[in-house]
C-alpha positions as CSV (number, residue, x, y, z in Angstrom):
1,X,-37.6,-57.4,-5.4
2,X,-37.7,-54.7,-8.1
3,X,-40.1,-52.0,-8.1
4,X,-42.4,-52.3,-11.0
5,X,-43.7,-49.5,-12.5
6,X,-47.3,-47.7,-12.1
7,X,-50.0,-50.1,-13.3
8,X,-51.5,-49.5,-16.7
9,X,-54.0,-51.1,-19.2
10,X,-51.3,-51.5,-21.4
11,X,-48.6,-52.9,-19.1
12,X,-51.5,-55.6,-18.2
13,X,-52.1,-56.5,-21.3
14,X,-48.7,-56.8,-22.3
15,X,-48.4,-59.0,-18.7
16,X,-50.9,-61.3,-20.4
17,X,-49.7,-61.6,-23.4
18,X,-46.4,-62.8,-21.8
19,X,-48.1,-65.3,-19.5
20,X,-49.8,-67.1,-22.2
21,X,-46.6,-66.8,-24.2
22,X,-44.7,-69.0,-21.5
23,X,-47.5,-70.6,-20.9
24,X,-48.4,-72.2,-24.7
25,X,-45.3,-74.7,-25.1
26,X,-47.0,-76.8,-22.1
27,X,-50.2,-75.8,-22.9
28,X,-49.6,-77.3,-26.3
29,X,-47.6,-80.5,-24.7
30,X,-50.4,-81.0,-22.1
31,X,-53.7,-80.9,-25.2
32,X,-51.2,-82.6,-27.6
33,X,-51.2,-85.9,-24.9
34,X,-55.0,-85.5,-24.4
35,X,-55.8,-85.4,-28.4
36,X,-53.6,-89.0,-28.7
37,X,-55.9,-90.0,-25.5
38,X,-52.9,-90.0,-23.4
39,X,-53.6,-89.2,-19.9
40,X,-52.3,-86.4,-17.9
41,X,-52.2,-85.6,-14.0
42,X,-54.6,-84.2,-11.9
43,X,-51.8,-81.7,-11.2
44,X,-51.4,-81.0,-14.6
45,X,-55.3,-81.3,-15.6
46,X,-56.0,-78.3,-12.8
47,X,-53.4,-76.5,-14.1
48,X,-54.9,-76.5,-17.8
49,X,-58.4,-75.9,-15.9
50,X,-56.9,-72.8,-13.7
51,X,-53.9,-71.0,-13.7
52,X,-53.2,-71.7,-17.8
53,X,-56.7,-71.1,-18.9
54,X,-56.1,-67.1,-18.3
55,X,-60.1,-66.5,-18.0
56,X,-60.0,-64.3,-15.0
57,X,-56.8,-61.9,-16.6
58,X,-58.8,-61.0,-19.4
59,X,-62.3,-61.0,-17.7
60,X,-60.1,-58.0,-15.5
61,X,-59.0,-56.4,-18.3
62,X,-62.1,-56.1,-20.0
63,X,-63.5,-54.6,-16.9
64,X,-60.9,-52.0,-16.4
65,X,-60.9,-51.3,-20.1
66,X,-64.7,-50.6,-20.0
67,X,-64.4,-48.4,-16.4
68,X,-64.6,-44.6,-16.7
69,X,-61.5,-44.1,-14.8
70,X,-58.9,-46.7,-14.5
71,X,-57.6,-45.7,-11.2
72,X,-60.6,-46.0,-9.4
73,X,-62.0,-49.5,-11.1
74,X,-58.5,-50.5,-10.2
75,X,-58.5,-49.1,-6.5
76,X,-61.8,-50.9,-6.0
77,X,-60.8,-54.0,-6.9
78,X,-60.5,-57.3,-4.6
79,X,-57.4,-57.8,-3.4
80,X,-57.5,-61.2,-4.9
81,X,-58.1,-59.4,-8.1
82,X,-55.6,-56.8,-7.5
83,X,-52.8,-60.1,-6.7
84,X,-54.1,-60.7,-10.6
85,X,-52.9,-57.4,-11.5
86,X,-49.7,-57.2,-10.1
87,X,-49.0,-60.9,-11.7
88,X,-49.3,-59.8,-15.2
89,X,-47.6,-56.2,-14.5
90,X,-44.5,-58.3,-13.2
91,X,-45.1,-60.1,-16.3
92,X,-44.9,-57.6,-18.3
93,X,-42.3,-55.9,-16.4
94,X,-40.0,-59.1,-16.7
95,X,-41.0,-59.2,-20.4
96,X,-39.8,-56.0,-21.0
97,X,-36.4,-56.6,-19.7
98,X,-36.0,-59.7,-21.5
99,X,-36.4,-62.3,-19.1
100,X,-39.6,-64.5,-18.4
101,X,-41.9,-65.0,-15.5
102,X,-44.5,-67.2,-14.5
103,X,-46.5,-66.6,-10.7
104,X,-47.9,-70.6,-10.9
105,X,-45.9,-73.9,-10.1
106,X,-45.7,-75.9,-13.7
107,X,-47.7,-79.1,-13.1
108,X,-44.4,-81.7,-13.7
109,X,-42.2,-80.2,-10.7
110,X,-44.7,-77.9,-8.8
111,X,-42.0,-75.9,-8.4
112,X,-42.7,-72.2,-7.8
113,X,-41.2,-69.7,-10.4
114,X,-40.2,-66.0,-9.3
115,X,-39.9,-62.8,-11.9
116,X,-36.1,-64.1,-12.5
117,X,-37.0,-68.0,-13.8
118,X,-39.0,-69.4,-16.4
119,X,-40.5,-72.9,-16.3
120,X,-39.8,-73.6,-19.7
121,X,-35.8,-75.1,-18.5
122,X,-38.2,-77.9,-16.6
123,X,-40.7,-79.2,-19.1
């Protein structure tokens, strides 16, 4: 596994901006299907509801771009909100050297993806 590079604000928000990036295509696929009143999965419903909806990367954003001093908001953190962090610095990280990533399985395989893969081959 590489080493990423220190954690910053802008390396997180570049991280999220590359998750929802990846993300959209299914995103799209999966509202598209509900619009026509096709249905979708409960696999595919939590994954709208959870890992695509992307509510708790910016809510941690927000709160480390408010915080006085980054390093300490970001030392206190939870480690379940620090696991947060890392997953959009490795998506930014990956972003940066052309390649996508994305931390949760895609509803249609539930296949886990690592820094090196993207989904988007699978939809």
């Amino acid at each position: 596994m590489p080493i990423l590079p220190p954690i910053t604000l802008s390396s997180l928000e570049h991280g999220l901006t590359a998750l929802k990036s990846d993300a959209q295509p299914l995103i799209d696929k999966l509202k598209a299907k509900l619009a026509s009143r096709i249905s979708i999965t409960n696999e595919e419903e939590t994954w709208l509801d959870g890992a695509a909806n992307f509510t708790d990367e910016t809510l941690l954003i927000a709160e480390l771009q408010h915080a006085k001093n980054f390093q300490i908001a970001f030392e206190s953190l939870s480690d379940n909100r620090k696991a947060t962090a890392q997953r959009m610095q490795a998506a930014s990280s990956a972003k940066n050297h052309n390649s996508e990533a994305v931390a949760d399985a895609v509803p249609e395989t539930g296949r886990k993806f690592n820094s090196k893969e993207s989904y988007s081959r699978y939809k």
